[in-house]
C-alpha positions as CSV (number, residue, x, y, z in Angstrom):
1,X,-3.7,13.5,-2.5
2,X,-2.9,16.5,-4.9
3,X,-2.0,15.5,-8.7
4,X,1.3,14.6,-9.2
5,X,3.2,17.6,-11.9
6,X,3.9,16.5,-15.2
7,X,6.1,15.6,-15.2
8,X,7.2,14.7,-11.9
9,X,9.9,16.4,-9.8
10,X,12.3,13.7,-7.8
11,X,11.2,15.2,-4.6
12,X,7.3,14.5,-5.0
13,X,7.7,11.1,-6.5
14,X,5.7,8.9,-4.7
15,X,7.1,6.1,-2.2
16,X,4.7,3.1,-3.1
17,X,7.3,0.7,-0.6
18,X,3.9,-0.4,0.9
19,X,0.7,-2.6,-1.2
20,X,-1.3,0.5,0.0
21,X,0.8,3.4,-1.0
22,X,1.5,1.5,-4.1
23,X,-2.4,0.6,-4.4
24,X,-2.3,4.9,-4.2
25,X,-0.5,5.7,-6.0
26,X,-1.2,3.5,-9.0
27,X,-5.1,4.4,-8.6
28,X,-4.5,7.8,-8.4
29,X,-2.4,7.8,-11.8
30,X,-5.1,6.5,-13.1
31,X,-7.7,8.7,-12.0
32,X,-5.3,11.4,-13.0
33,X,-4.8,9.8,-16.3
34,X,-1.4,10.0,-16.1
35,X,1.9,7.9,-16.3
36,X,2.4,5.6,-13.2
37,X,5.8,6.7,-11.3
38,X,6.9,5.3,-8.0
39,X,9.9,4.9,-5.6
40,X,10.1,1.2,-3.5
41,X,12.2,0.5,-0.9
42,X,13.2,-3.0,-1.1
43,X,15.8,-3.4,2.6
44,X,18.7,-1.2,1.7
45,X,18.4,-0.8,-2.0
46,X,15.9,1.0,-4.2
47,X,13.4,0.2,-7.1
48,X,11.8,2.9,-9.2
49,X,8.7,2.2,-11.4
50,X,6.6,3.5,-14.0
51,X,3.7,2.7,-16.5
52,X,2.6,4.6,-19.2
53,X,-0.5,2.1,-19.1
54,X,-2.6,4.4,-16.5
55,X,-1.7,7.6,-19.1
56,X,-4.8,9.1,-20.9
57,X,-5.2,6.8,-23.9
58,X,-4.4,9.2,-26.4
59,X,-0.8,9.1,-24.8
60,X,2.1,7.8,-27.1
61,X,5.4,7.5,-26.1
62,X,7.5,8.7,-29.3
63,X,10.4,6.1,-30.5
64,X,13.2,8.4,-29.5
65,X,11.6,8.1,-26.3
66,X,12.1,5.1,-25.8
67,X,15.1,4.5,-27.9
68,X,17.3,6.8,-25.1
69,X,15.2,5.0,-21.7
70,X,17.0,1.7,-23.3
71,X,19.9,3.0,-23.7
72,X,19.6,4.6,-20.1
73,X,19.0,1.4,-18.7
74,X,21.6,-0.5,-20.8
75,X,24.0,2.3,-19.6
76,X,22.8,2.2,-15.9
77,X,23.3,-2.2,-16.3
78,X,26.8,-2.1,-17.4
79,X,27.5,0.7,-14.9
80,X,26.3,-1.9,-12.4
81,X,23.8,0.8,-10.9
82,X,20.7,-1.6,-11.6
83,X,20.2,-5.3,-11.9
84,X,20.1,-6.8,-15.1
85,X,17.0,-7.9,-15.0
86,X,15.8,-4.8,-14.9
87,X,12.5,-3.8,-17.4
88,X,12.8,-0.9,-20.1
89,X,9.0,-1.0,-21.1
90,X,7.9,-1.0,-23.7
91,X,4.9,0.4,-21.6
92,X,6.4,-0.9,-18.0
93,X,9.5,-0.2,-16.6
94,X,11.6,-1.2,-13.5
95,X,14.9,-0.4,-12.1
96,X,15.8,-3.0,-9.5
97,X,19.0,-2.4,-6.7
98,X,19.1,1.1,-7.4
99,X,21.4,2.3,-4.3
100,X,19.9,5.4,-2.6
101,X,16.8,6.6,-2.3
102,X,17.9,10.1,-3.6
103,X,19.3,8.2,-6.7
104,X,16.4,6.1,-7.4
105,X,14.4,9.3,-7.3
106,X,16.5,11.2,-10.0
107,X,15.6,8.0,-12.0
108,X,12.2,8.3,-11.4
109,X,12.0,11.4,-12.3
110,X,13.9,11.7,-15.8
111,X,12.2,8.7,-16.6
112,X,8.5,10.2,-15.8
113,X,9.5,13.1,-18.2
114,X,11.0,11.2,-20.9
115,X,7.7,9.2,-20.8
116,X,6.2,12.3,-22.0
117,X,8.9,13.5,-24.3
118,X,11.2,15.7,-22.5
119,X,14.8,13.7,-22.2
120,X,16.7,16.5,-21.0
121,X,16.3,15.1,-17.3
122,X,17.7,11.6,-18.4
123,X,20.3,12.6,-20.5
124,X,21.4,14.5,-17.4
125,X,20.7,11.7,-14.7
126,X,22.2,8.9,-17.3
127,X,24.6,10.6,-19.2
128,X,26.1,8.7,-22.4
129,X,29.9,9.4,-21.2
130,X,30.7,9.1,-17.4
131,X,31.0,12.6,-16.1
């Protein structure tokens, strides 16, 4: 398996629907050092995942960081586009019932790069104000 880009672009995000490709592509993130993303199909709805645990651990996640994934989430709950149940880290995070796969991910994705500090991509997938 080649290295995943960091951070990741929605079309090579990794579908871990499977124990094994999950198994994959959690050990590879580790051998890579690098923050755990994954797609999961779960019947017809979508779960995206991601842990910064398997980043090198000189990794930090700043506070703004994670400040605007909450907030994402928070939106993406009251929008009904995840369950509430849904996890915004602090070093885990998972978006349950997310409807399409091409949705789920554009999640994946803006929340890989906000995990290392660029929130462009999620300000853009989760925007504050409805666009």
């Amino acid at each position: 398996m080649q290295p995943l880009p960091t951070p990741c672009p929605a079309d090579q995000v990794p579908d871990a629907t499977a124990v094994d490709a999950f198994n994959t592509a959690y050990r590879q993130a580790k051998q890579q050092h690098a923050v755990f993303v994954a797609v999961e199909n779960q019947g017809r709805r979508w779960t995206v995942k991601a842990d910064a645990l398997t980043a090198d651990p000189h990794h930090t996640v700043a506070d703004d960081a994670y400040d605007a994934i909450r907030a994402a989430v928070i939106r993406l709950i009251r929008a009904r586009e995840i369950r509430s149940d849904s996890c915004a880290g602090p070093v885990y995070f998972v978006l349950y019932d997310v409807e399409t796969e091409h949705r789920a991910r554009q999640l994946a994705a803006a929340l890989h790069a906000a995990l290392y500090g660029d929130l462009a991509p999620l300000t853009r997938a989760v925007p504050e104000t409805p666009s």
